[in-house]
C-alpha positions in Angstrom: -143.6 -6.2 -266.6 -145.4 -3.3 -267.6 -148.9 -2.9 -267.8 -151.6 -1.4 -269.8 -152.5 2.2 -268.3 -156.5 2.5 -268.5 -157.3 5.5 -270.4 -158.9 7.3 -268.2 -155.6 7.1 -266.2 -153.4 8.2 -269.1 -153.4 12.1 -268.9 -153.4 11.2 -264.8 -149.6 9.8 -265.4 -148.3 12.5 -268.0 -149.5 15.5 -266.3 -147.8 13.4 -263.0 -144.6 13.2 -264.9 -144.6 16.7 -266.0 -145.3 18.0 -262.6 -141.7 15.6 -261.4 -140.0 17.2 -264.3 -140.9 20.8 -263.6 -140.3 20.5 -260.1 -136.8 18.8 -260.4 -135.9 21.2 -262.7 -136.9 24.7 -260.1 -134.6 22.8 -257.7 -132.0 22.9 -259.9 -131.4 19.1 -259.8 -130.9 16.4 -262.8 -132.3 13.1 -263.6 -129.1 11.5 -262.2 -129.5 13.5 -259.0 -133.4 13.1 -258.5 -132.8 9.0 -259.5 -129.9 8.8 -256.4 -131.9 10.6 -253.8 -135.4 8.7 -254.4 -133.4 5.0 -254.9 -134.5 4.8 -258.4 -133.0 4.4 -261.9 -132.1 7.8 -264.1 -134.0 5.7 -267.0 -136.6 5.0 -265.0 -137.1 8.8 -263.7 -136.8 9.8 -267.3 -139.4 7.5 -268.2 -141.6 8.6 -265.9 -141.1 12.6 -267.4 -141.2 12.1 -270.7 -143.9 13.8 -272.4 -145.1 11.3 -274.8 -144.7 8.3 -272.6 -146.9 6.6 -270.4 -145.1 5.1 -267.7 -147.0 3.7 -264.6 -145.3 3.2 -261.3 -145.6 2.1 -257.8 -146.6 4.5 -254.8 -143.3 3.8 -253.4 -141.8 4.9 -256.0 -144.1 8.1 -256.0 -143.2 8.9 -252.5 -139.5 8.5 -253.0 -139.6 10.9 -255.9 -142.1 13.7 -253.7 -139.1 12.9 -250.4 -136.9 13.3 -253.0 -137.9 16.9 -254.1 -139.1 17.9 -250.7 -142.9 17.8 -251.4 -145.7 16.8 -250.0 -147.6 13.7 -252.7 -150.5 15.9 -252.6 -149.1 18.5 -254.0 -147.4 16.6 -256.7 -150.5 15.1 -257.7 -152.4 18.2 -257.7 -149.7 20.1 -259.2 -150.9 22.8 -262.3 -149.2 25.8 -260.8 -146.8 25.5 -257.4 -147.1 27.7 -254.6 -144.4 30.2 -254.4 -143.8 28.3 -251.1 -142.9 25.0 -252.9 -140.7 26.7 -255.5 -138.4 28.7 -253.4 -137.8 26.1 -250.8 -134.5 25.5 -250.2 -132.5 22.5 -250.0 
C-alpha cells in the first residue's frame, strides 16, 4: 500500500522523522514505548525515523505520535531546533 512520495515532499518526511526520533529520544523513551502510547507499530515508528527512508503516513498517525510525545503538530513539523520549553517538559 505504499505510495510514491512526490519529491518535493521527500526532505518534508525525513526531516519529519528525524524531528520524532530526536524528540523521543530527549524524553528518554524507545521505539517500543513511543509505538504503544501513539497505537502504532515499533516497525512502523522506526520506519518513519530512519534516516534514509521515506516513509509517508497518515495525519492520524502524526497526531498520535505529537500526543504521544507531548507536543504540539506544529511544532513537530517545524521542528529544527526545540524550545528549551519542549525539551525539559516532563512526563
Amino acid at each position: 500500500m505504499s505510495k510514491e512520495v512526490e519529491f518535493k515532499n521527500r526532505d518534508r518526511f525525513l526531516q519529519l522523522g528525524i524531528a520524532i526520533a530526536a524528540l523521543r529520544k530527549m524524553r528518554g523513551m524507545s521505539q517500543e514505548q513511543l509505538s504503544e502510547k501513539a497505537n502504532v507499530s515499533r516497525s512502523h515508528i522506526s520506519a518513519i525515523e530512519a534516516p534514509g527512508i521515506i516513509r509517508p503516513f497518515s495525519l492520524e498517525v502524526f497526531f498520535n505520535i505529537a500526543d504521544a510525545l507531548e507536543v504540539d503538530p506544529a511544532d513537530l513539523i517545524n521542528a529544527s531546533v526545540f524550545s528549551d520549553d519542549i525539551i525539559n517538559k516532563k512526563k
